[in-house]
N, CA, C and O atoms as a GROMACS GRO file, in nm:
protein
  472
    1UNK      N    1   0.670  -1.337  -1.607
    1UNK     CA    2   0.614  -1.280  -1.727
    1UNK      C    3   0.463  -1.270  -1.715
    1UNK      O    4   0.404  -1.184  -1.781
    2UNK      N    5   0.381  -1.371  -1.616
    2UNK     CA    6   0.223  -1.354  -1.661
    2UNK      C    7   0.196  -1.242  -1.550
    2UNK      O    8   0.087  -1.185  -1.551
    3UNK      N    9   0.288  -1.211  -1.460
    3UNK     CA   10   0.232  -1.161  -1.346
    3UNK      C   11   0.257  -0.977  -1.414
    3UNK      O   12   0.187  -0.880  -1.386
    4UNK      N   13   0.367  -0.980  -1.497
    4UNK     CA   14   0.326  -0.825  -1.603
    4UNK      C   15   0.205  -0.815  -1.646
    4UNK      O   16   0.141  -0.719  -1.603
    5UNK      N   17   0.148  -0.895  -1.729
    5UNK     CA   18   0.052  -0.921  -1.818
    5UNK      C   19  -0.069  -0.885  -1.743
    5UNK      O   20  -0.168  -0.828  -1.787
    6UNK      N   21  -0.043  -0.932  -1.601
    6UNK     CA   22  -0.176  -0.911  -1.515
    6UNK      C   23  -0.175  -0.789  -1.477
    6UNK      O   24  -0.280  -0.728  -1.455
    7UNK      N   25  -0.017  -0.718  -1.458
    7UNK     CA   26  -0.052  -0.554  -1.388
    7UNK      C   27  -0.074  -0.486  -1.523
    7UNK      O   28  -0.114  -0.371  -1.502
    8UNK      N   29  -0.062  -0.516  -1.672
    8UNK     CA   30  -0.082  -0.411  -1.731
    8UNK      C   31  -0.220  -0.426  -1.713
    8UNK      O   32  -0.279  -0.332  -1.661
    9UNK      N   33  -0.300  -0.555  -1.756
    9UNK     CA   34  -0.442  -0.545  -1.776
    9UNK      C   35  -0.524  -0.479  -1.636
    9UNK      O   36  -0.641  -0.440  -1.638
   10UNK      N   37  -0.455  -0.476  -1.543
   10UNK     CA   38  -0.493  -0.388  -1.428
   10UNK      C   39  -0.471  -0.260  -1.438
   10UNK      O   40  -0.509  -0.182  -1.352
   11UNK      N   41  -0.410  -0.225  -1.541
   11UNK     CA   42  -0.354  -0.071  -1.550
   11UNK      C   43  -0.435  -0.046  -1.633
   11UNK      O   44  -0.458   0.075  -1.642
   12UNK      N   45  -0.504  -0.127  -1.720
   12UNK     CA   46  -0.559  -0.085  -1.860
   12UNK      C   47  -0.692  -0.065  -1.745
   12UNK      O   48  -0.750   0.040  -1.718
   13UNK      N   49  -0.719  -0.216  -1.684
   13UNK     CA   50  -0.916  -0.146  -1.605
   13UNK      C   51  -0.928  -0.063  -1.564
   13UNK      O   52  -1.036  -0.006  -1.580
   14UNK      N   53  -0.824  -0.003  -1.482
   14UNK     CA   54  -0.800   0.103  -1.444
   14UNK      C   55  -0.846   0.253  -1.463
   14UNK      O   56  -0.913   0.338  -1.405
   15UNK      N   57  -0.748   0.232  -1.608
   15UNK     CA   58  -0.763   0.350  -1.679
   15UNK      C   59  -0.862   0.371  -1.745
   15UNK      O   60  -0.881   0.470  -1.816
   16UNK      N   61  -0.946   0.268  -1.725
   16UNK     CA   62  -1.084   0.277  -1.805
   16UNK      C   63  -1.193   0.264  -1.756
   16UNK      O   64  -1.300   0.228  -1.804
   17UNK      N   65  -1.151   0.310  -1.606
   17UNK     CA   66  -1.259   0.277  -1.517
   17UNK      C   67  -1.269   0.518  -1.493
   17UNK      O   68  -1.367   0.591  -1.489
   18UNK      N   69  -1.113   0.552  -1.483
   18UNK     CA   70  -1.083   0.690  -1.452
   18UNK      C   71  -1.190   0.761  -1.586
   18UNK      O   72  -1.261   0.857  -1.554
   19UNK      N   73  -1.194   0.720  -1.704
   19UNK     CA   74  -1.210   0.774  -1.773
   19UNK      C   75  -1.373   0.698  -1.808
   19UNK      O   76  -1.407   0.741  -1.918
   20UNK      N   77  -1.446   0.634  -1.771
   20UNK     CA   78  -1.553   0.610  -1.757
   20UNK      C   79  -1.619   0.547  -1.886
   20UNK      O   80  -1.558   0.577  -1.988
   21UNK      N   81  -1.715   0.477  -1.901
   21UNK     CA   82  -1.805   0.428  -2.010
   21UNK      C   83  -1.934   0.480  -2.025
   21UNK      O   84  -1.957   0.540  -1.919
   22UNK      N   85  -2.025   0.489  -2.095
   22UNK     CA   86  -2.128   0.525  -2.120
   22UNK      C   87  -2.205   0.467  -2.073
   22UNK      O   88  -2.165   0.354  -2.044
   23UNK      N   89  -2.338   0.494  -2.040
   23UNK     CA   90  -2.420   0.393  -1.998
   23UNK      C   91  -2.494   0.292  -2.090
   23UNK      O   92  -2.589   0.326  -2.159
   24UNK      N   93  -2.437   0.145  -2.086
   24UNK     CA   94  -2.483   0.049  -2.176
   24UNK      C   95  -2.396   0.002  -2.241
   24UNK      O   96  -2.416  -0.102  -2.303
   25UNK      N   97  -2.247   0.081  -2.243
   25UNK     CA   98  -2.164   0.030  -2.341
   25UNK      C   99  -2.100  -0.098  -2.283
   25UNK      O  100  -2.077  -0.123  -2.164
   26UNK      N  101  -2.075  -0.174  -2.396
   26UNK     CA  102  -1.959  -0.305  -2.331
   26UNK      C  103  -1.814  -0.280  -2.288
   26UNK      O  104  -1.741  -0.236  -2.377
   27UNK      N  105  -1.772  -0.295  -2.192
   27UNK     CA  106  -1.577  -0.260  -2.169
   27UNK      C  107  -1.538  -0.405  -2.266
   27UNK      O  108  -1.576  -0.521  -2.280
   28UNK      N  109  -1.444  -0.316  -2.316
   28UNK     CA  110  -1.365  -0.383  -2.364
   28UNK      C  111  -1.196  -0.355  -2.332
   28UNK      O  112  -1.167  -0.248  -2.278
   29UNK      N  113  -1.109  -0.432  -2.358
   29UNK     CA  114  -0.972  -0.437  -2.316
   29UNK      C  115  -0.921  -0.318  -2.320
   29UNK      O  116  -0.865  -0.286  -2.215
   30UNK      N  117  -0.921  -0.230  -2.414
   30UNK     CA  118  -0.877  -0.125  -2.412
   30UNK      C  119  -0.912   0.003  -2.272
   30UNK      O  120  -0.842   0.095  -2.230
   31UNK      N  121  -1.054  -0.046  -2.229
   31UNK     CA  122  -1.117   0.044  -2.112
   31UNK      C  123  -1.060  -0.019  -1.991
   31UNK      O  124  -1.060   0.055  -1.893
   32UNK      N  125  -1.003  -0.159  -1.970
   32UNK     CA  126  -0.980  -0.215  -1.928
   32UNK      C  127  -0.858  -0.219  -1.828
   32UNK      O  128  -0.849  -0.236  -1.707
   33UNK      N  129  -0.732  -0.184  -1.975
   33UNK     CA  130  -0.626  -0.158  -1.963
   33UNK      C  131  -0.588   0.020  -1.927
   33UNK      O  132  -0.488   0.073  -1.879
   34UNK      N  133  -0.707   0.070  -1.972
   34UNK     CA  134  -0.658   0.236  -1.904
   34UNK      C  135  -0.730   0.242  -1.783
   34UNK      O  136  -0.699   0.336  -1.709
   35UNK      N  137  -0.817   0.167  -1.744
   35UNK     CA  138  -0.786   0.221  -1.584
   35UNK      C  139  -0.709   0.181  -1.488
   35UNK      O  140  -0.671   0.242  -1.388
   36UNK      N  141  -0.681   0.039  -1.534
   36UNK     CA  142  -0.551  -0.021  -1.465
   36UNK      C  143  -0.422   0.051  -1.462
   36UNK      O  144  -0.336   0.032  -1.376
   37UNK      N  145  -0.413   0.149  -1.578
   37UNK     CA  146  -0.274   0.181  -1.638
   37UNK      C  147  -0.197   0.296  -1.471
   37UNK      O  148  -0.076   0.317  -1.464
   38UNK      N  149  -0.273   0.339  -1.386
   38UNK     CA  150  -0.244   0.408  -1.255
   38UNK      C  151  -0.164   0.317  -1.167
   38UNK      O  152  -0.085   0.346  -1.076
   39UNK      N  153  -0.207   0.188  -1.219
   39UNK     CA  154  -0.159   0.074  -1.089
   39UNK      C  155  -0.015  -0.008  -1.130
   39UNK      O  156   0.024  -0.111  -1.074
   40UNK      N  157   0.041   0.048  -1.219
   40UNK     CA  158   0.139  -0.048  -1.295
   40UNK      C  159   0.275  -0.061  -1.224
   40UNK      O  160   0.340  -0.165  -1.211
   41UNK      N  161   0.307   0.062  -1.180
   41UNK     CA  162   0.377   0.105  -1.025
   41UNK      C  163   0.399   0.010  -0.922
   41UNK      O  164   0.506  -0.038  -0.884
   42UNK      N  165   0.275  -0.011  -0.880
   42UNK     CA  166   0.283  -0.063  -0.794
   42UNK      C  167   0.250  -0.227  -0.811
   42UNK      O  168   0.293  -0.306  -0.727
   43UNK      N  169   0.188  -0.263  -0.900
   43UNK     CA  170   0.194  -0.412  -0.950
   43UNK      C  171   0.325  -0.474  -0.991
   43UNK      O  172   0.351  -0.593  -0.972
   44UNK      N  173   0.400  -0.393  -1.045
   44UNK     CA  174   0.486  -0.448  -1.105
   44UNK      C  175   0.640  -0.410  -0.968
   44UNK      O  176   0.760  -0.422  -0.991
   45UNK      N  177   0.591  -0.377  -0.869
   45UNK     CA  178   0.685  -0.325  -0.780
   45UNK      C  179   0.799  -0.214  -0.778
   45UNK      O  180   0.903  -0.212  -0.712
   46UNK      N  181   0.760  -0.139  -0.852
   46UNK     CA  182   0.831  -0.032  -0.918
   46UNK      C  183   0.765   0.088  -0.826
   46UNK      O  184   0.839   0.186  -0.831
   47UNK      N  185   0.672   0.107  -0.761
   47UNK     CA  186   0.602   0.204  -0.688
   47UNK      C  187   0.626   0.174  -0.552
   47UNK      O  188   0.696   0.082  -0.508
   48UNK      N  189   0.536   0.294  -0.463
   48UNK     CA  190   0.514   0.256  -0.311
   48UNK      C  191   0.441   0.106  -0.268
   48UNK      O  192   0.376   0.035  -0.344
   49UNK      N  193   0.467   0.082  -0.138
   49UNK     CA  194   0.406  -0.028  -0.079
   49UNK      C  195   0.254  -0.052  -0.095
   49UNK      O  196   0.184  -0.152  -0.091
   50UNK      N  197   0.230   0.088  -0.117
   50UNK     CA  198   0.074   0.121  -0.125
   50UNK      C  199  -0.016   0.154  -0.309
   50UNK      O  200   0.026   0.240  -0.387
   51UNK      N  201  -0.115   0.078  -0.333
   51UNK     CA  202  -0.153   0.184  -0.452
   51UNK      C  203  -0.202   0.315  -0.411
   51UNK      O  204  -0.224   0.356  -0.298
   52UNK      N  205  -0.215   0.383  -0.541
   52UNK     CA  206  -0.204   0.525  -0.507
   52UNK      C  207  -0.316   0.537  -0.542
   52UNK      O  208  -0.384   0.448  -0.593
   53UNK      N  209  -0.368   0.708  -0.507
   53UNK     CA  210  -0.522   0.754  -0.470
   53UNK      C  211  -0.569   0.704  -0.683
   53UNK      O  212  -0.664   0.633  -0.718
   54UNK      N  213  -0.476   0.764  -0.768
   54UNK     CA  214  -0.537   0.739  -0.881
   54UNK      C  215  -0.565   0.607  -0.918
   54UNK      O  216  -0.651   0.589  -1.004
   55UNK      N  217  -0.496   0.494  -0.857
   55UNK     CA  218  -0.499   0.333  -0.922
   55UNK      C  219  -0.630   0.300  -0.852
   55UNK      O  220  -0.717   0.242  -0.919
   56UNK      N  221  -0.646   0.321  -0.765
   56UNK     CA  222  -0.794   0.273  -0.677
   56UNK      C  223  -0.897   0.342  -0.735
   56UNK      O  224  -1.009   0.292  -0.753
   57UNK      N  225  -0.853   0.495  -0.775
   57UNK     CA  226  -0.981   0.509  -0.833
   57UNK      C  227  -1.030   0.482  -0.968
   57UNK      O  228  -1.146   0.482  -1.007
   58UNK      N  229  -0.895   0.454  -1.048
   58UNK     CA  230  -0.927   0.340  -1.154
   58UNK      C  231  -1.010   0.219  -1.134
   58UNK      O  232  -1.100   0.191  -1.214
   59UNK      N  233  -0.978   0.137  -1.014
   59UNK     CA  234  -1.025  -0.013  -0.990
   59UNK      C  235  -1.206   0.020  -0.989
   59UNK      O  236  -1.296  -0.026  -1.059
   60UNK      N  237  -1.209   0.136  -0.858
   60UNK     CA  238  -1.346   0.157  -0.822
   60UNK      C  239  -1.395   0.151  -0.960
   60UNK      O  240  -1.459   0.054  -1.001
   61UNK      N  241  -1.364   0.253  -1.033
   61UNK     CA  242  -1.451   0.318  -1.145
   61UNK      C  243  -1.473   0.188  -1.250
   61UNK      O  244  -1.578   0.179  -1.313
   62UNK      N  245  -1.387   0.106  -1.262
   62UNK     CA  246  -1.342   0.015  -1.361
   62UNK      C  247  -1.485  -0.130  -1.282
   62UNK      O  248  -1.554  -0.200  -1.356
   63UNK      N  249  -1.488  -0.134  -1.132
   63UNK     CA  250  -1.552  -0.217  -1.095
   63UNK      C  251  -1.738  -0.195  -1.102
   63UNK      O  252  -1.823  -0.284  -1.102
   64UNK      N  253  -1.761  -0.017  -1.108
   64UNK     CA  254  -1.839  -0.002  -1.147
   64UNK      C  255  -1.959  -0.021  -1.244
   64UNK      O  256  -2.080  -0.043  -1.234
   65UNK      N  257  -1.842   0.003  -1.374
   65UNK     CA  258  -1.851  -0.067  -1.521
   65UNK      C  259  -1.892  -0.201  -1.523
   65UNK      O  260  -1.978  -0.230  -1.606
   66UNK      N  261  -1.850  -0.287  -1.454
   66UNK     CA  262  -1.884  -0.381  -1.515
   66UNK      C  263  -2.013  -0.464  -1.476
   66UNK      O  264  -2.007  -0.538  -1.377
   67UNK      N  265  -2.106  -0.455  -1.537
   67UNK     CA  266  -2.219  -0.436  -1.501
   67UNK      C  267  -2.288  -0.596  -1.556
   67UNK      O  268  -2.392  -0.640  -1.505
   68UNK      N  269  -2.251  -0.634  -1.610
   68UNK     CA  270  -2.295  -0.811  -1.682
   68UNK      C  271  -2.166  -0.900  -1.620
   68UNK      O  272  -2.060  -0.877  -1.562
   69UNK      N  273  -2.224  -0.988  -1.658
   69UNK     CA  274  -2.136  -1.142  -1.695
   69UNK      C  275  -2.019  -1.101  -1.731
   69UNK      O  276  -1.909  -1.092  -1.677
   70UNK      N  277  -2.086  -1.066  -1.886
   70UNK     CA  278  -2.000  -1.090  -1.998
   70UNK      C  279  -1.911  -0.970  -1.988
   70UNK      O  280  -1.802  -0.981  -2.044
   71UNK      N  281  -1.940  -0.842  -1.918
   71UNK     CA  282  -1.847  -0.758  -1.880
   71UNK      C  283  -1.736  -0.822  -1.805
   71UNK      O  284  -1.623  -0.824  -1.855
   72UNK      N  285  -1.762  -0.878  -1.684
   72UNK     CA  286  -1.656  -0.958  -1.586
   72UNK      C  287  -1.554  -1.004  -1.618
   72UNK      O  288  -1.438  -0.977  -1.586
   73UNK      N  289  -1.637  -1.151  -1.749
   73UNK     CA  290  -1.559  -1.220  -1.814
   73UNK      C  291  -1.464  -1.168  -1.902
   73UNK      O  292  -1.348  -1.210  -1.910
   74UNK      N  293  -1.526  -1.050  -1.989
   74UNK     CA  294  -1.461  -0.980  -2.058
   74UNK      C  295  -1.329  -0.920  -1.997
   74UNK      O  296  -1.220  -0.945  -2.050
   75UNK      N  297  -1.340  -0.843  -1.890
   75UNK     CA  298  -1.238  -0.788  -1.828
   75UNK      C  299  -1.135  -0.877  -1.764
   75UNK      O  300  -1.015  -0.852  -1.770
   76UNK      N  301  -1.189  -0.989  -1.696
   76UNK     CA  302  -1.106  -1.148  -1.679
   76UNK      C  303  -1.000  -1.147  -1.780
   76UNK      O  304  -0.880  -1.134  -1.751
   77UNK      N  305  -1.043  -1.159  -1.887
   77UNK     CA  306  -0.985  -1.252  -1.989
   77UNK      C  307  -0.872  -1.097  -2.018
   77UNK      O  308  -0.750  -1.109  -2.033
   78UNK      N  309  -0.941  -0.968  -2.021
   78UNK     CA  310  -0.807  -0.892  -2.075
   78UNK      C  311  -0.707  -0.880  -1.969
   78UNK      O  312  -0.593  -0.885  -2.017
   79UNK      N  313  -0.709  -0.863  -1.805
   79UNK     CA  314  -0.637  -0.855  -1.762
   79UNK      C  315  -0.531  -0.983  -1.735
   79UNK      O  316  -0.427  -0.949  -1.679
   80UNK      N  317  -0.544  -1.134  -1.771
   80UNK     CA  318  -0.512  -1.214  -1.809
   80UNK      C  319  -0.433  -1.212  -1.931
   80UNK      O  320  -0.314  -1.240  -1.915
   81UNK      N  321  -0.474  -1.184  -2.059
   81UNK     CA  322  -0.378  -1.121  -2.134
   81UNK      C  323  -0.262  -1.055  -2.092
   81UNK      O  324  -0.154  -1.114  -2.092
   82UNK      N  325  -0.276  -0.919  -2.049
   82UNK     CA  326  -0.215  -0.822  -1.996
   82UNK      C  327  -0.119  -0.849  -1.928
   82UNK      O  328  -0.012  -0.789  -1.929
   83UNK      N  329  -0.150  -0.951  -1.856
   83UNK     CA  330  -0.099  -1.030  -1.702
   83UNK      C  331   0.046  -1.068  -1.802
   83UNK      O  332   0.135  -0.997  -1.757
   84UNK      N  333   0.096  -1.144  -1.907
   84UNK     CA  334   0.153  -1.194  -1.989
   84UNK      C  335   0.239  -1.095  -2.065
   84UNK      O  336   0.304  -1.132  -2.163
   85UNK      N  337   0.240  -0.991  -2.028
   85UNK     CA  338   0.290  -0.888  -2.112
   85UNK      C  339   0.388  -0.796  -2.024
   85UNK      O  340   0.477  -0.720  -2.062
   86UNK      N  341   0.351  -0.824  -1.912
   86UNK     CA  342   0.461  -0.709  -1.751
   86UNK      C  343   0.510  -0.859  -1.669
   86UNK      O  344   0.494  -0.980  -1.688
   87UNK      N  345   0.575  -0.776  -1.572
   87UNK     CA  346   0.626  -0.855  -1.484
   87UNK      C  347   0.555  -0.820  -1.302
   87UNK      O  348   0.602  -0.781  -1.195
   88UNK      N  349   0.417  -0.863  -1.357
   88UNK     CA  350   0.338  -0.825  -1.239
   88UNK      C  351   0.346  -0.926  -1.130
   88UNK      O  352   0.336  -1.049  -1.137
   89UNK      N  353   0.372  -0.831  -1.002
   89UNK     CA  354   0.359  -0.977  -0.885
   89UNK      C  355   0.268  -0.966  -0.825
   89UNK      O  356   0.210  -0.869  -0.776
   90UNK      N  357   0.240  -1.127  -0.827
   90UNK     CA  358   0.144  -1.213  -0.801
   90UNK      C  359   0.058  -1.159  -0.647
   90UNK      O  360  -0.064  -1.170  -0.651
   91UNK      N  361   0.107  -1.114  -0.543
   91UNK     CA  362   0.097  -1.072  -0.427
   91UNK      C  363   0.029  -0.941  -0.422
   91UNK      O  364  -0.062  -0.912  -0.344
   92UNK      N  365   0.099  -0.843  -0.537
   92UNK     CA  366   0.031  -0.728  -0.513
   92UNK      C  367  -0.072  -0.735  -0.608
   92UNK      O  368  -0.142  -0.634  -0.602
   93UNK      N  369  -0.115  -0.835  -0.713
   93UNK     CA  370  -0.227  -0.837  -0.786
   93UNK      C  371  -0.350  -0.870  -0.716
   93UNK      O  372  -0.463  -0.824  -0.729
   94UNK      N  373  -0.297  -0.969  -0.628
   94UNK     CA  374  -0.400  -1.001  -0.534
   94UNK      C  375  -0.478  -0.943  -0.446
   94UNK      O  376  -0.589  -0.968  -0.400
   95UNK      N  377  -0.361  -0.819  -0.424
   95UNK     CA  378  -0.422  -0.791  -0.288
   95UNK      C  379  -0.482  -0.608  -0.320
   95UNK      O  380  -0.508  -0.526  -0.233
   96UNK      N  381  -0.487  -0.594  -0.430
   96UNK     CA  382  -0.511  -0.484  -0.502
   96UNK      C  383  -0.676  -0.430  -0.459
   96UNK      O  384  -0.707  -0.324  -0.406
   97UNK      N  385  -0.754  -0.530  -0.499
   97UNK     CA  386  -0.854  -0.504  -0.464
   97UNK      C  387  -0.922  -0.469  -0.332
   97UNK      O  388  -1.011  -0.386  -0.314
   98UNK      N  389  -0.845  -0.571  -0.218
   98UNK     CA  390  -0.849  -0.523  -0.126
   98UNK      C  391  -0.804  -0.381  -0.060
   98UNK      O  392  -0.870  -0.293  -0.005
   99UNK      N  393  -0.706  -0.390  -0.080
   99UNK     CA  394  -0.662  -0.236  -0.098
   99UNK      C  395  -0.650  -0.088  -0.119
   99UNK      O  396  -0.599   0.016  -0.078
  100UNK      N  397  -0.744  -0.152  -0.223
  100UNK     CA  398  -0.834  -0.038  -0.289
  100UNK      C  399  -1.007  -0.056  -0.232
  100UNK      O  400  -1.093   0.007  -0.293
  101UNK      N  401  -1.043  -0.140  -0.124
  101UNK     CA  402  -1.141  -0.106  -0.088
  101UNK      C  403  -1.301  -0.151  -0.165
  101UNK      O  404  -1.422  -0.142  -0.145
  102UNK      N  405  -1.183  -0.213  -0.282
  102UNK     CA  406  -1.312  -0.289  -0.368
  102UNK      C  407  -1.350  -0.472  -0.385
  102UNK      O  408  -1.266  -0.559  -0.359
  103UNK      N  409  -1.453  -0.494  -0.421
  103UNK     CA  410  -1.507  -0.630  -0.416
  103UNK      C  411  -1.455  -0.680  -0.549
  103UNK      O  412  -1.394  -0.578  -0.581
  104UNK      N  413  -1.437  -0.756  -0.639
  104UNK     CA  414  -1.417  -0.746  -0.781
  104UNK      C  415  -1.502  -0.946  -0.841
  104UNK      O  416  -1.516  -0.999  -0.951
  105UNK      N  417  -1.529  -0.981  -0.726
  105UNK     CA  418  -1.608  -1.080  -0.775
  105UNK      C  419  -1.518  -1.214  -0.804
  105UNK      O  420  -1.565  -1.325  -0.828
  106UNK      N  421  -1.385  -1.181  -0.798
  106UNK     CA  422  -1.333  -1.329  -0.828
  106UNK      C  423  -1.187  -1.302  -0.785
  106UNK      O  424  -1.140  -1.191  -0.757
  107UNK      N  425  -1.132  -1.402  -0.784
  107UNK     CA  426  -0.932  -1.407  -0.734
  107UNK      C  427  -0.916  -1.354  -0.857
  107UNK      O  428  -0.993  -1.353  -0.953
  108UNK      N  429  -0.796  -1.305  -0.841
  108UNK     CA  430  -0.658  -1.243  -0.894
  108UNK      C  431  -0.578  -1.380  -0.961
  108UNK      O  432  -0.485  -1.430  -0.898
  109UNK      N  433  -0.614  -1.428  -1.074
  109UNK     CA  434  -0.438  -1.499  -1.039
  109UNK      C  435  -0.411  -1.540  -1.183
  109UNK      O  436  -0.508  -1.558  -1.256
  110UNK      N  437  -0.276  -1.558  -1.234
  110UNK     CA  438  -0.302  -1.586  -1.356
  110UNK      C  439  -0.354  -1.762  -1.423
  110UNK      O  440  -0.352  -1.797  -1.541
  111UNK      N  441  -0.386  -1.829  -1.325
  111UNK     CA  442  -0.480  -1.940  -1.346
  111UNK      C  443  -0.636  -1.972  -1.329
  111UNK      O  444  -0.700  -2.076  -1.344
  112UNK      N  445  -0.683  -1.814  -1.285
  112UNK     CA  446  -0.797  -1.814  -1.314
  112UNK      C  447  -0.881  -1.870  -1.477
  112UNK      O  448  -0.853  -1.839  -1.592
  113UNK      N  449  -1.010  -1.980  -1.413
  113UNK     CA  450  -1.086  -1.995  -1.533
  113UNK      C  451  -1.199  -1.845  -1.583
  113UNK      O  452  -1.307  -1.831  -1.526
  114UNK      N  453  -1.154  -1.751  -1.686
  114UNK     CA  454  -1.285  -1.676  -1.688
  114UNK      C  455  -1.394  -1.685  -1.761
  114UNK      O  456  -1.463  -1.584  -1.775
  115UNK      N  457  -1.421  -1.777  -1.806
  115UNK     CA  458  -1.554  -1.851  -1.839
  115UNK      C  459  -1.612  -1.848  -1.737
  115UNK      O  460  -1.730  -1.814  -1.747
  116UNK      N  461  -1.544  -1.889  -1.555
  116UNK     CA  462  -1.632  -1.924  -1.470
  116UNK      C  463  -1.660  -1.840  -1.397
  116UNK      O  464  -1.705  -1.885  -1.292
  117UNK      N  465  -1.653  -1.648  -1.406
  117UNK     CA  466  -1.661  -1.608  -1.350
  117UNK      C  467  -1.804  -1.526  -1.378
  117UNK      O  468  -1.828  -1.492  -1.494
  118UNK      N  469  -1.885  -1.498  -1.285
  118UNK     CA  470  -2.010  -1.484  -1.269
  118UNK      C  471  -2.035  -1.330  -1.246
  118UNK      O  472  -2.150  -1.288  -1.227
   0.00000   0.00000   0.00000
């Protein structure tokens, strides 16, 4: 159950990374959860072995955004939510970022602290 929760909130950064923020604005869960929303496929193992050209370019765009702390944390804490809501596995959450070619600043997992992420 948390490992859903984690691919939706990956589907949500996602999708809210495709569809972009303004400059200055805060992401919040909702930006969160739509750019992730490309990757749900394949988080939740319902897709190819691979994410696809749109889920990565959710992550990129979504990793872009987040430009503070409190963005990080912010996005932490929704895809954590999220994580709780699908049946996301743990393996392909992890390895997502890599995958997609991006850095994201902290593990994947649904026992992450995001208070502590920087």
């Amino acid at each position: 159950m948390k490992g859903v929760n984690v691919a939706m909130l990956v589907v949500v950064a996602l999708a809210a990374a495709l569809i972009g923020l303004p400059p200055g604005e805060a992401v919040s869960c909702s930006d969160v959860q739509g750019s992730l929303s490309p990757c749900l496929a394949y988080l939740t193992g319902n897709g190819g072995a691979e994410p696809t050209g749109s889920c990565c370019g959710g992550m990129r765009s979504l990793v872009g955004n987040l430009e503070s702390r409190q963005d990080r944390q912010t996005a932490c804490s929704c895809i954590k939510s999220a994580a709780s809501s699908y049946n996301v596995r743990s393996d392909a959450a992890s390895s997502l970022p890599g995958k997609c070619g991006v850095s994201i600043g902290m593990s994947v997992s649904p026992d992450i602290d995001c208070n502590q992420v920087s």
